[in-house]
N, C-alpha and C positions, 0 to 999 in steps of 0.2 A: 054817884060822882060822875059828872062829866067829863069826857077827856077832849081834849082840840087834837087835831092832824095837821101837822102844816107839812105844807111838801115844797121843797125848796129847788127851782130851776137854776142849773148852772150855765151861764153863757158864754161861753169862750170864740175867742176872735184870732184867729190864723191869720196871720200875713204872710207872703212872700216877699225877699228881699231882693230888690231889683240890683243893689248898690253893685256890686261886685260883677253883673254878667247881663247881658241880655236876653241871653238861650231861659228863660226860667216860664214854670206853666203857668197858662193863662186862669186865673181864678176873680171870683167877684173879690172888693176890697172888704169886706166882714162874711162870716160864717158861723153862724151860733148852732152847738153843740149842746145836747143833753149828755149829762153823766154817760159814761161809756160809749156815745157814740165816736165815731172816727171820718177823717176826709184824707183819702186817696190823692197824693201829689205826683204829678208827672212830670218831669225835666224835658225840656225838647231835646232833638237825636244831636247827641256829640256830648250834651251835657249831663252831671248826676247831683244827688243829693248830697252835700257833705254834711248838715246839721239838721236833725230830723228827730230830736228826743221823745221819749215818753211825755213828759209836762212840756216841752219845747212852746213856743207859741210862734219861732220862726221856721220858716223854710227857704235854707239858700242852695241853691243852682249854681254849679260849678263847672266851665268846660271841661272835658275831657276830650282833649284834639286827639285825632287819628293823625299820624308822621309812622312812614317808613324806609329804613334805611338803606344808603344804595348800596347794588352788591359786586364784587369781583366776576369779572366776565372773560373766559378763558378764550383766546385769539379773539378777541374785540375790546373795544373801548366806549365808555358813557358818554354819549357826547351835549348833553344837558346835565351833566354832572353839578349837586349840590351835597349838603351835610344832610338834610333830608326830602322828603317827599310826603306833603302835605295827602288826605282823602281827595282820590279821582286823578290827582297829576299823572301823566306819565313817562315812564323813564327811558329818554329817546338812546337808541345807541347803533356801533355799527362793527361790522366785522371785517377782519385781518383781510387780505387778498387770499385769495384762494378758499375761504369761507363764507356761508351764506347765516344771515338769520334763520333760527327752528320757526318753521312754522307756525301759528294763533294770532299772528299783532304783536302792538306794542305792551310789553307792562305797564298794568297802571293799579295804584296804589288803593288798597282797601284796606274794612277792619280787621281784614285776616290775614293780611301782607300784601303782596306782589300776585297779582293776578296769574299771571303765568311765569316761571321764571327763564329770563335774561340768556339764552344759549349762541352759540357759536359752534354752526358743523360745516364740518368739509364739504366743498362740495366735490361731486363725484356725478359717473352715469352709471346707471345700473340695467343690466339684464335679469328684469324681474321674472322671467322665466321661458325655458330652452323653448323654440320653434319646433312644431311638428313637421313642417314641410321645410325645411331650412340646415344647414351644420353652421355654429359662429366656432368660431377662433379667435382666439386661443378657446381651446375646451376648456368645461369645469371654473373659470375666473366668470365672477358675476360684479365688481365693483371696477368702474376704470374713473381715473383720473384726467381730468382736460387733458389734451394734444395725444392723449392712446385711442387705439383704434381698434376695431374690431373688424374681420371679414365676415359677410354673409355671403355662403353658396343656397340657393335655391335645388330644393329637389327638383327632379325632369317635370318639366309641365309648369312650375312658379317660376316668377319672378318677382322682384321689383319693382312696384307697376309702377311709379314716380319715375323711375330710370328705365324699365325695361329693361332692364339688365338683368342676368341670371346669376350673377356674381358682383358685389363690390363691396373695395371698405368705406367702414363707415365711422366719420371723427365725431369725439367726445368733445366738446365745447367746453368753453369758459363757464358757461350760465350752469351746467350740468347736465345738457341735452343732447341726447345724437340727434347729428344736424340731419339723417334722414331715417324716417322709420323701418325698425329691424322687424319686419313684416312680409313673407313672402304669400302672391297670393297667386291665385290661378292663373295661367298666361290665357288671355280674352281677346278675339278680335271685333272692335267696337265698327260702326257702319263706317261701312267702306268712304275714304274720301275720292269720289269719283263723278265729278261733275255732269256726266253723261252717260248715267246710269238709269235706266230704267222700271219706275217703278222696284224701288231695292228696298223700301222700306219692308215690302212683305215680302220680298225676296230673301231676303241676310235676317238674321236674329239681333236683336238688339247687342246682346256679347257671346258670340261665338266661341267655343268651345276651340282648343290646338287640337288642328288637323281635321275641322269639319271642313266640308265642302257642302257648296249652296249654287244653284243654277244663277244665270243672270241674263238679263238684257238689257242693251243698250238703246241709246235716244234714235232717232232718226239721225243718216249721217254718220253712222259712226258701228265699228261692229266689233266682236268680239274676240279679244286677244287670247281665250283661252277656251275650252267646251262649257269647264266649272271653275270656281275661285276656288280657293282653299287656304283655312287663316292657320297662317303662321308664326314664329316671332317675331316677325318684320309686318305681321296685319295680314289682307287680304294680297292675296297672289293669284296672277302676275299682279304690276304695276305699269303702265296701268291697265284699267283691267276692260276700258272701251279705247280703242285706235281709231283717228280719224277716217271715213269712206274716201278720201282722197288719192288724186293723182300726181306726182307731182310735176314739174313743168320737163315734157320730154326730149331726149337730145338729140335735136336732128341739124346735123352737120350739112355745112352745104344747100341749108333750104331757107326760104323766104315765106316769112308767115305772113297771108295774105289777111285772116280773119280770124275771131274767135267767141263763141259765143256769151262768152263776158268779157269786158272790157280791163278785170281784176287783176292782182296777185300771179303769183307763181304756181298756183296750185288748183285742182279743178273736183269737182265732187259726179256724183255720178251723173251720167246723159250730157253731159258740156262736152264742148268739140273746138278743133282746131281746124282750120285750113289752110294749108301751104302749099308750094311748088318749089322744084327743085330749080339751082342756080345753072345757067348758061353753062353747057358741057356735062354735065348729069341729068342721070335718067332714075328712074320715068318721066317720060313726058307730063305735060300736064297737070291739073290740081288733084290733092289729097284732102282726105278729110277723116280723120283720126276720132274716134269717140272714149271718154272715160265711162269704161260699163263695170260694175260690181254684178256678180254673176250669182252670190249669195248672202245672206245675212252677216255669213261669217267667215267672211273671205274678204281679204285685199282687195282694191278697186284696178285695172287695169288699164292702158291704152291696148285698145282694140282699131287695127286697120295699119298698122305705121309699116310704112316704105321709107326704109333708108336711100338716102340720093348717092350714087356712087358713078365715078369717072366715067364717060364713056369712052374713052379711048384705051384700049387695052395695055394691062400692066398701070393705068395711072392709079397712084396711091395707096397701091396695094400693099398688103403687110404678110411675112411668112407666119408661119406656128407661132403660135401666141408662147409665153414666155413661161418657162418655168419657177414656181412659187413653192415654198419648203413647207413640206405634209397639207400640200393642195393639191387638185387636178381636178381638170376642165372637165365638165360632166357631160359635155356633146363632144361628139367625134371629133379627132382635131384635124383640120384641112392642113397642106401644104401653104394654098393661097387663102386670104380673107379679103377682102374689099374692105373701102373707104366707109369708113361707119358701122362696121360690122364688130359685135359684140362677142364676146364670148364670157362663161357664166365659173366660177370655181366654187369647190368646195372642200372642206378641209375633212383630214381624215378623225377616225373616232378620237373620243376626248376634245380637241381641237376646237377651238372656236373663232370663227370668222370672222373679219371685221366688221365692219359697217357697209366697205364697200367688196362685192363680191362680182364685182365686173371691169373687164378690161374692154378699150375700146380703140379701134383702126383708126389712127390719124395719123393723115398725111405720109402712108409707109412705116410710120410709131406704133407701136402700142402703148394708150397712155392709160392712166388710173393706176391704185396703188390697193393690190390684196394682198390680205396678211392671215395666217393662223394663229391664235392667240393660245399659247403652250399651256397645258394642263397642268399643276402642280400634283408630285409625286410625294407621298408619306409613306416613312419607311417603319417598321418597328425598331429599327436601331437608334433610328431618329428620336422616338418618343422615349424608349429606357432610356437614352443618354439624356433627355429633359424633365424623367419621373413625370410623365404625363401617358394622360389614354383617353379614346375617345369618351365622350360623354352621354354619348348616347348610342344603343346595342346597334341602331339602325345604321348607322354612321361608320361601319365596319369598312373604311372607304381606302384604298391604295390610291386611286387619284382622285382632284378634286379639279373639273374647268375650270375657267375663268372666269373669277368673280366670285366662282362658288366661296358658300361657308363650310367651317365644320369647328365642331364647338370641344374641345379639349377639355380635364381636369386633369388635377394631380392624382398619382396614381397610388392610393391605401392614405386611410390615416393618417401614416407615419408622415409623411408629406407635406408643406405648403407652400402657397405661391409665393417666388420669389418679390419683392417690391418693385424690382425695376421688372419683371417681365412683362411684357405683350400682354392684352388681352384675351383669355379662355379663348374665345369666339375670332376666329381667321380666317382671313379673306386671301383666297388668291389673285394673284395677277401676275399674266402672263409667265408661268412657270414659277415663281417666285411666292412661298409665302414663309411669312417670321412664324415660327412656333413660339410658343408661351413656354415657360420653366419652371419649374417647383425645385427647394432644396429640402 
């Protein structure tokens, strides 16, 4: 008996139904299937399958939007505020005064929410940690709020290199910044600013060390004010640290300048000269000639040859003992008589310092010119317990300080700190007089 086999294909046709959505996967328009095979439907991103049966012969594509909702924001406000927030928008907002946005950006909307969430913090400055070479105050407080302040002291040898200062306070800002860095660093003296310096770059170190000293020389013309420099907190010392080789124009009473060997200024450099004679009735007879000679590298230039012209008729113009000046005296013998033009040289006793002008001179029976000893200021210990203050430095162990000098104060212990209104640490004298600084 014969038997037949028929074998029977089945062909089935999937469609995709566009009607509802546009998100749906792209497939050819027919798909024919044997018995038990299957086709893999994919939805584009955002959308899914809602009808997908066993016998199904459709497949529809359904959005599924991403919306995320806005949220409550503690001292701030939304300021793109809506009911939601679509995939990728973001949620613009802003903070109360006195707070800042947390740090990341803006939020912006995913399928997992809010990309970072929405905050509002104080803002504030911080001392993120204590200096080694430094004390701040208040101790122990590491959070300040705008318009509080903090002091920094530097240890001996730092400061503040932006200020140079060894001490100051320093304010907390609106933004949350101190307006100057709480940084103390090594005191450095950078090349000298000294225009007629010679050859300084191998001379000086690029940043000097406090309290190194370094040889120097000066340009032609000009010599030096000290043997060495030495950097301090005011830089290289003296200041400055080349003096002009000049002479400057000499005073000679009673004479007639005939010549000169420049035709220039007030002022003469070394080997320039003068010519003159004296007026009808002074003596010496005849012409002088005066030369400006510097004698070494490092010495002041001088006139070399000068004849004062004085009366010839005796007793004209003469002047007695030159005049008494308080914690001065005349360093040459004192005469009864002087003559017309005749100098005489003062010097003030220890601590003391002189003015500018250190000479008196015979006119006309006068003695004119004006010297003065400029008073050293006196420190007491009574002075300082009654300010809770002591020197700052061991060297500095000083009862007086001349004119001009510094000398650098702190508060004395811990328990201590500098009043707001007082003086600066660091005090200058003048003429006997100087303000101490005060801690309470």
């Amino acid at each position: 008996m014969k038997s037949n086999l028929f074998v029977v294909f089945l062909y089935v046709c999937v469609s995709v139904d566009r009607s509802s959505t546009d998100n749906v996967a792209e497939l050819e328009s027919n798909i024919f299937l044997q018995p038990g095979q299957s086709v893999r439907v994919t939805c584009s991103q955002g959308s899914m399958i809602v009808e997908n049966g066993q016998n199904s012969k459709k497949v529809l594509c359904q959005t599924n939007e991403i919306k995320c909702p806005p949220v409550e924001i503690q001292n701030g406000r939304i300021v793109n505020e809506q009911p939601e927030y679509k995939e990728d928008e973001q949620l613009r907002y802003e903070c109360n005064k006195g707070f800042q946005a947390k740090p990341g950006g803006q939020p912006q909307c995913t399928r997992h929410g809010w990309s970072i969430t929405p905050e509002c913090e104080e803002i504030v400055c911080r001392v993120e940690s204590r200096p080694t070479n430094a004390v701040i105050k208040p101790e122990g407080q590491t959070v300040f709020r705008p318009g509080q302040s903090v002091e920094i002291t530097c240890s001996e040898g730092y400061w503040l290199f932006w200020t140079k200062d060894t001490s100051h306070k320093v304010l907390c800002k609106s933004d949350g910044q101190w307006e100057r860095s709480l940084i103390c660093e090594e005191i450095t003296c950078e090349y000298p600013r000294d225009d007629h310096l010679y050859d300084y770059w191998s001379r000086f170190p690029r940043t000097g060390r406090l309290g190194r000293t370094s040889d120097y020389s000066c340009q032609s013309g000009y010599y030096k004010a000290a043997e060495k420099a030495k950097c301090t907190e005011n830089g290289w010392q003296p200041k400055p640290l080349c003096l002009a080789s000049v002479c400057e124009e000499p005073d000679l009473p009673h004479a007639n300048i005939i010549r000169k060997s420049v035709s220039r200024q007030t002022h003469y450099t070394h080997g320039e000269w003068i010519e003159y004679e004296c007026e009808t009735g002074y003596e010496p007879k005849g012409r002088i000639t005066i030369h400006c000679l510097q004698r070494d590298a490092g010495s002041a230039p001088q006139w070399s040859g000068i004849r004062q012209c004085q009366g010839s008729e005796s007793g004209q113009d003469q002047c007695g003992p030159p005049p008494t000046i308080d914690s001065a005296e005349v360093i040459s013998i004192v005469k009864k008589q002087y003559e017309e033009g005749n100098r005489v040289e003062y010097q003030c006793q220890a601590k003391y310092k002189i003015s500018l002008n250190r000479h008196m001179t015979c006119r006309r029976g006068q003695w004119t010119g004006e010297v003065k000893c400029l008073k050293p200021c006196t420190i007491t210990t009574a002075e300082m317990d009654k300010n809770n203050i002591e020197f700052r430095y061991g060297e500095e162990n000083k009862v007086y300080a001349p004119h001009l000098d510094y000398i650098t104060f702190q508060c004395k212990g811990r328990e201590h700190q500098r009043h707001p209104q007082s003086p600066d640490f660091r005090s200058q004298c003048f003429d006997g007089v100087m303000t101490l600084p005060f801690c309470v």
